[in-house]
C-alpha positions as a Python dict, from the first residue, in 0.01 Angstrom:
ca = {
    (1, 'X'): (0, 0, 0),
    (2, 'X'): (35, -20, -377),
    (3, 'X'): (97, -367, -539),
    (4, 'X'): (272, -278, -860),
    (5, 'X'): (343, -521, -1143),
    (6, 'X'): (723, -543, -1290),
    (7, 'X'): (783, -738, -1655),
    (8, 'X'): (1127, -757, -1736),
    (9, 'X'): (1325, -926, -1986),
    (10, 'X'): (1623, -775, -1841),
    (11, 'X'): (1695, -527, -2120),
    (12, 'X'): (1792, -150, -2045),
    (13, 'X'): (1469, -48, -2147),
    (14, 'X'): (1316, -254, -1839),
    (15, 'X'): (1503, -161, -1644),
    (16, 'X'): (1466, 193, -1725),
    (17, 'X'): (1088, 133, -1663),
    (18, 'X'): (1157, -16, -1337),
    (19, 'X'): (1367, 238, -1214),
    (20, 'X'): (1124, 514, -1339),
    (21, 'X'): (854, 295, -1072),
    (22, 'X'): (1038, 291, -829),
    (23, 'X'): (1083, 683, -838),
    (24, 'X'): (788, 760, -914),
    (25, 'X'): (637, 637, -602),
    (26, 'X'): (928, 635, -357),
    (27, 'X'): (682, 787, -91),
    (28, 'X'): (488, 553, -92),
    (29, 'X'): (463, 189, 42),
    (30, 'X'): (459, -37, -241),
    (31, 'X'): (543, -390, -343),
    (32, 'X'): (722, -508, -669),
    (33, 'X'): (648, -825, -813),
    (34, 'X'): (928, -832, -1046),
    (35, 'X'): (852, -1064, -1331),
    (36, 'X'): (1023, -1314, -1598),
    (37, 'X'): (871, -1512, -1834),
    (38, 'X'): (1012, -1782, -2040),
    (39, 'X'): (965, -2032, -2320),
    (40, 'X'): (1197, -2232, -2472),
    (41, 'X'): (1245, -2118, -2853),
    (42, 'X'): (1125, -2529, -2946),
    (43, 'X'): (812, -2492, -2740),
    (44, 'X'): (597, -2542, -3010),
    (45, 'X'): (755, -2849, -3176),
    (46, 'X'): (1016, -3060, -2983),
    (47, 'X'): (965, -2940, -2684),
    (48, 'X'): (608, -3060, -2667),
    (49, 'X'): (709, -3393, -2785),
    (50, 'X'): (970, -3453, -2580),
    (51, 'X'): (1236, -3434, -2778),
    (52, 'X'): (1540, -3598, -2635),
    (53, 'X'): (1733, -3273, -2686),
    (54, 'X'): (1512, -3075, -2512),
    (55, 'X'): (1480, -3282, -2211),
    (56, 'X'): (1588, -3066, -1893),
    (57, 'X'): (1575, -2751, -2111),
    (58, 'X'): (1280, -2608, -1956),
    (59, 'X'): (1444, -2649, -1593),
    (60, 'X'): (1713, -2496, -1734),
    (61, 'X'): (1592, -2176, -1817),
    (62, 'X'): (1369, -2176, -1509),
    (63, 'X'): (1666, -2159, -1266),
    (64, 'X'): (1847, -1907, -1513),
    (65, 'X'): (1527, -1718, -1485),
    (66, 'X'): (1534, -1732, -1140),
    (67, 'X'): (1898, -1640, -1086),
    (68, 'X'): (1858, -1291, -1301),
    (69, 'X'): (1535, -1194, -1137),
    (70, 'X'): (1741, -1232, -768),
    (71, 'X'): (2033, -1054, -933),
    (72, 'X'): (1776, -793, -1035),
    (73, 'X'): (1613, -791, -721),
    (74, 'X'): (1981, -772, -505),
    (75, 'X'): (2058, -451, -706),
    (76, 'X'): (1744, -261, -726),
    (77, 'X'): (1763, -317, -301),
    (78, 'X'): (2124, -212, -337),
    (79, 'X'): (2110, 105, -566),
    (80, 'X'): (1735, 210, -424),
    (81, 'X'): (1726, 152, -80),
    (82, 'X'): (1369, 263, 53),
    (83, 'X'): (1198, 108, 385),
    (84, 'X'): (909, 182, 195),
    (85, 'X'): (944, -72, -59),
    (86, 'X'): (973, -433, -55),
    (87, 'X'): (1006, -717, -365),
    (88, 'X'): (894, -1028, -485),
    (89, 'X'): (1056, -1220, -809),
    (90, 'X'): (825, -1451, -984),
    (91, 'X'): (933, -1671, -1277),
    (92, 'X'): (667, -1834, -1499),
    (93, 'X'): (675, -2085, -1785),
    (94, 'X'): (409, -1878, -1968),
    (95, 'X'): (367, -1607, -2194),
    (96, 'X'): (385, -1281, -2083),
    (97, 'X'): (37, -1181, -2148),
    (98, 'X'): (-79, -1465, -2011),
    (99, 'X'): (132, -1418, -1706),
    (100, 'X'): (40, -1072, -1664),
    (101, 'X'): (-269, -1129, -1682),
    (102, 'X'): (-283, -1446, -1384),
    (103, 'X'): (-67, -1235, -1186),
    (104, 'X'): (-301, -926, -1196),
    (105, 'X'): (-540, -1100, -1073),
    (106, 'X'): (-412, -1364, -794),
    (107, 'X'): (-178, -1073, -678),
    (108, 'X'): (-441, -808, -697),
    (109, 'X'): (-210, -528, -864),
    (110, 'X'): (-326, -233, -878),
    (111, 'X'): (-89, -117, -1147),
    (112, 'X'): (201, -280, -1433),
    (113, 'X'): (492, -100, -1546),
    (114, 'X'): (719, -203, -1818),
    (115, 'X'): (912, -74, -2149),
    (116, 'X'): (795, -19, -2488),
    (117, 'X'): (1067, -250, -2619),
    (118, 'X'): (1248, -530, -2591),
    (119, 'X'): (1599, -654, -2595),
    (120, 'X'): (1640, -643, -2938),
    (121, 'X'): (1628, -255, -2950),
    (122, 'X'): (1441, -276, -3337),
    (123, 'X'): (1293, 53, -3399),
    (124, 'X'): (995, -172, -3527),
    (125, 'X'): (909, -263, -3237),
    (126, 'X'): (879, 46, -3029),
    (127, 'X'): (562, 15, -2887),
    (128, 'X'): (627, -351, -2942),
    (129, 'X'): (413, -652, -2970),
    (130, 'X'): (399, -766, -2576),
    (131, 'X'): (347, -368, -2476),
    (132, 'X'): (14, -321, -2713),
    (133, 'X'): (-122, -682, -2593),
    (134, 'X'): (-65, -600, -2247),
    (135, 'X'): (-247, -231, -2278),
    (136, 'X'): (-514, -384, -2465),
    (137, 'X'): (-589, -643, -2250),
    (138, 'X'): (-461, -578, -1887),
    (139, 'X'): (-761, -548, -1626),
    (140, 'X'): (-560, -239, -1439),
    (141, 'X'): (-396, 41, -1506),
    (142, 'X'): (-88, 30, -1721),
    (143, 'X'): (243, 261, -1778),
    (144, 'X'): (473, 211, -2061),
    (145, 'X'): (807, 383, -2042),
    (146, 'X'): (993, 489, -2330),
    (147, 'X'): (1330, 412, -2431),
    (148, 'X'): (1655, 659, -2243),
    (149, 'X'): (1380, 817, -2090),
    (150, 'X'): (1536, 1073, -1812),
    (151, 'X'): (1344, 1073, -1494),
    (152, 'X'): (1098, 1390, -1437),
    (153, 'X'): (844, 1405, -1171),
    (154, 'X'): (485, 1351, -1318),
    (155, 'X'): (404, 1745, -1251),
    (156, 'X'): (223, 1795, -1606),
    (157, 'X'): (-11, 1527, -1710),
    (158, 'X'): (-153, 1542, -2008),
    (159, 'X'): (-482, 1367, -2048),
    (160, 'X'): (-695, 1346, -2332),
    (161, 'X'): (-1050, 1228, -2322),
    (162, 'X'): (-1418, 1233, -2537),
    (163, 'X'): (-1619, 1307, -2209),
    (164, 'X'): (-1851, 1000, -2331),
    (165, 'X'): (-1755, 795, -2056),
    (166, 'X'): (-1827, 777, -1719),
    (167, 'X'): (-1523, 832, -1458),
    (168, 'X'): (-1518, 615, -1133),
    (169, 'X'): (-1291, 731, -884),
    (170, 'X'): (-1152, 339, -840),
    (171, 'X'): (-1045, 330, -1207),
    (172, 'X'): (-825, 696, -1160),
    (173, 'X'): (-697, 602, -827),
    (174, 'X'): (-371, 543, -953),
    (175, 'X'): (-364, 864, -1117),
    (176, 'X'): (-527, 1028, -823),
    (177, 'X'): (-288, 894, -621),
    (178, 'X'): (6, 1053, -839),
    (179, 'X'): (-87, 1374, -891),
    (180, 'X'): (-122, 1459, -468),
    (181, 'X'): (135, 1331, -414),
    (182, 'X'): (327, 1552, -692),
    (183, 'X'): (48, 1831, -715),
    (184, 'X'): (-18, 1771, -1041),
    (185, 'X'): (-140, 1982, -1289),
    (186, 'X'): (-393, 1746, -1496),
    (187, 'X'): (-454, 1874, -1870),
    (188, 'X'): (-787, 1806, -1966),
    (189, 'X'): (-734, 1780, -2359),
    (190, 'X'): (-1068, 1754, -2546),
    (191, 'X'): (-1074, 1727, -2936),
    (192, 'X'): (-1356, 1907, -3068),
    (193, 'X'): (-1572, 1757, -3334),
    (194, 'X'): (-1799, 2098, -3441),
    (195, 'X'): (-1992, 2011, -3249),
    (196, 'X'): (-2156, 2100, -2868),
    (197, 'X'): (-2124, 1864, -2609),
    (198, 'X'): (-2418, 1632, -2533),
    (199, 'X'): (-2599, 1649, -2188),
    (200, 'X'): (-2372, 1314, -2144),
    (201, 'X'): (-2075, 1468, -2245),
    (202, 'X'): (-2124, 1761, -2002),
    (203, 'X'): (-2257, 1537, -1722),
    (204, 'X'): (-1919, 1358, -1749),
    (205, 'X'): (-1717, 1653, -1795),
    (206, 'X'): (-1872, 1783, -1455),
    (207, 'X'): (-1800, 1418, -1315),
    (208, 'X'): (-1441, 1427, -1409),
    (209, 'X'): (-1394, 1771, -1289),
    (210, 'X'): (-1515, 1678, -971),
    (211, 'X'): (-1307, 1391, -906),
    (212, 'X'): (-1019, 1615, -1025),
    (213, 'X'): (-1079, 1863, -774),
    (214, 'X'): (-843, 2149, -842),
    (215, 'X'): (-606, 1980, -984),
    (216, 'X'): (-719, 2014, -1365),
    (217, 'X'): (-692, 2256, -1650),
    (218, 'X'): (-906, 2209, -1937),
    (219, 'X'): (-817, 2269, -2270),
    (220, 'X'): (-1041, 2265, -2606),
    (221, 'X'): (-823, 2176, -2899),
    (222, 'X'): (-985, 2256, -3288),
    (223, 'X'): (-1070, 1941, -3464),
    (224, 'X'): (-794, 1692, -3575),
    (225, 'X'): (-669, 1346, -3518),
    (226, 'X'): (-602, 1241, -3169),
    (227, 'X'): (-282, 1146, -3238),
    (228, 'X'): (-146, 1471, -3378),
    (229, 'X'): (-340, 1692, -3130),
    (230, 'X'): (-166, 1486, -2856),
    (231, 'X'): (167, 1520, -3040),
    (232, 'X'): (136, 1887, -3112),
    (233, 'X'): (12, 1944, -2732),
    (234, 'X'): (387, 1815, -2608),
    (235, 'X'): (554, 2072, -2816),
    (236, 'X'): (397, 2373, -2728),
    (237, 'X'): (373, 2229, -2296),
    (238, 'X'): (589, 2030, -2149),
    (239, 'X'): (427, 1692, -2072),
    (240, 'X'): (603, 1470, -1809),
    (241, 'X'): (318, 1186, -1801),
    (242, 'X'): (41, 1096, -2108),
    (243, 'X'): (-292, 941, -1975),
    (244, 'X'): (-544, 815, -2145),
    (245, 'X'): (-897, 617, -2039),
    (246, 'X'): (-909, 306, -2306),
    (247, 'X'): (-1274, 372, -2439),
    (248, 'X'): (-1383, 95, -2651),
    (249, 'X'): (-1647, 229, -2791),
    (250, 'X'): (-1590, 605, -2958),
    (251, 'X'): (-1305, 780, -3055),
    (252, 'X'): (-1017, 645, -2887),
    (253, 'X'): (-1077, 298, -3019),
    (254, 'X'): (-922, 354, -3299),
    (255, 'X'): (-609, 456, -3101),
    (256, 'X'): (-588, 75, -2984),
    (257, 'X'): (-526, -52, -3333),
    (258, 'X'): (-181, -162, -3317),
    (259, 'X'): (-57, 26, -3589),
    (260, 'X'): (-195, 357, -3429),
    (261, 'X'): (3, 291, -3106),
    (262, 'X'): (291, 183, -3277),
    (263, 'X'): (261, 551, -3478),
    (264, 'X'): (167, 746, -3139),
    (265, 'X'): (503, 540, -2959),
    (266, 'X'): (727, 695, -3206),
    (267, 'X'): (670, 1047, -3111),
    (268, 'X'): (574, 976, -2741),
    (269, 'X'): (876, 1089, -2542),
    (270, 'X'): (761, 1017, -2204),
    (271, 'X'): (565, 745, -2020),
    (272, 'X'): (242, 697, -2117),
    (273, 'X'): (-77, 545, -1886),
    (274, 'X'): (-345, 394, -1985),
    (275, 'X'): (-654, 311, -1768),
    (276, 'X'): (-862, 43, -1890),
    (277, 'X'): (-1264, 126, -1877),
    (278, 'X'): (-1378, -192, -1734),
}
């Protein structure tokens, strides 16, 4: 059974990324933890003080909280009905990273799913603030779902990679898992540099390929920047999922600058996974 992480803050786009979960792995047994997390917009002045005006405020928005995730939960049972799937709603005074982050653990989820934006719908925050922390810092798989995103089947995944890391079969299972149950063609996208692979390199290639079974195409692209070999990729095939291992430590660090997501989320038009490397 799959325990799979929910943030909303009840905007289309979350719910867009919800629904997208709950397609995705309709086969399979799963539970949602749907998730809302509040603060009151004094938290960090009279609300700490106690603030006469504030006083009740937080219970307030608790049992509003509470009542939309229900609602939430009533419909998605309603509109979705699957034996396979069952829900939890969880409400936190908390921040959403830090929430996310608790819940991974005491829940043991094996994987979050949310929007690229919030309610607001500003294009400057595609790819917004609480999307990039959560990436950057979540201990298990993440997928972020673009906005109006129209539901395809993850049967071309498109996943580009350095080959200087090692690849555990834990760390992919949620990608594993996807891709037999869709039979999944995996591209293997590497960027070439000029120059040959190191014994590493091919060591991990081999690894990968392995683990991939026959599942995976491998493609070498000529040298350029990983965002515009990944952009130029989706026109000429069409991708219906974007993975990515977040390595730390070579050339896809650079992708976890915020401003580099932020530039990759405006031409991403379909959900995008990343796997953290620890």
């Amino acid at each position: 059974m799959k325990r799979i992480l929910l943030p909303t803050d009840f905007s289309d786009n979350s719910f867009e990324a919800i629904r997208y979960a709950l397609l995705v792995f309709k086969e399979i047994e799963c539970t949602f933890f749907l998730l809302h997390t509040y603060t009151p917009p004094v938290y960090q002045t009279e609300y700490l003080i106690g603030s006469s005006g504030q006083i009740g405020l937080g219970d307030v928005m608790r049992k509003t909280s509470q009542t939309q995730l229900e609602q939430l939960q009533s419909r998605l049972e309603k509109e979705y009905k699957n034996p396979k799937h069952t829900f939890i709603v969880h409400t936190a005074f908390n921040t959403l990273l830090g929430e996310v982050s608790d819940t991974i653990e005491k829940e043991n989820i094996d994987l979050v799913v949310m929007g690229t934006k919030g309610a607001t719908g500003a294009t400057e925050i595609l790819f917004g603030t609480n999307t990039v922390h959560v990436i950057k810092k979540a201990k298990c798989p993440v997928i972020a779902v673009p906005p109006k995103f129209k539901y395809e089947a993850p049967k071309e995944i498109l996943f580009p990679t350095d080959f200087e890391i090692e690849y555990k079969k834990e760390k992919l299972e949620v990608l594993l898992t996807i891709a037999e149950k869709y039979q999944s063609r995996i591209n293997i996208m590497h960027v070439r540099t000029g120059l040959n692979l190191t014994n590493t390199q091919k060591k991990n290639k081999k690894q990968l390929e392995e683990l991939l079974n026959n599942r995976s195409l491998f493609h070498d692209i000529p040298d350029n920047t990983i965002t515009d070999a990944v952009n130029e990729f989706q026109l000429k095939q069409r991708i219906n999922l974007l993975v990515m291992v977040q390595n730390k430590h070579t050339f896809l660090e650079r992708l976890f600058i915020e401003p580099v997501i932020k530039k990759i989320g405006f031409h991403i038009t379909v959900p995008f996974m990343v796997i953290p490397q620890t």
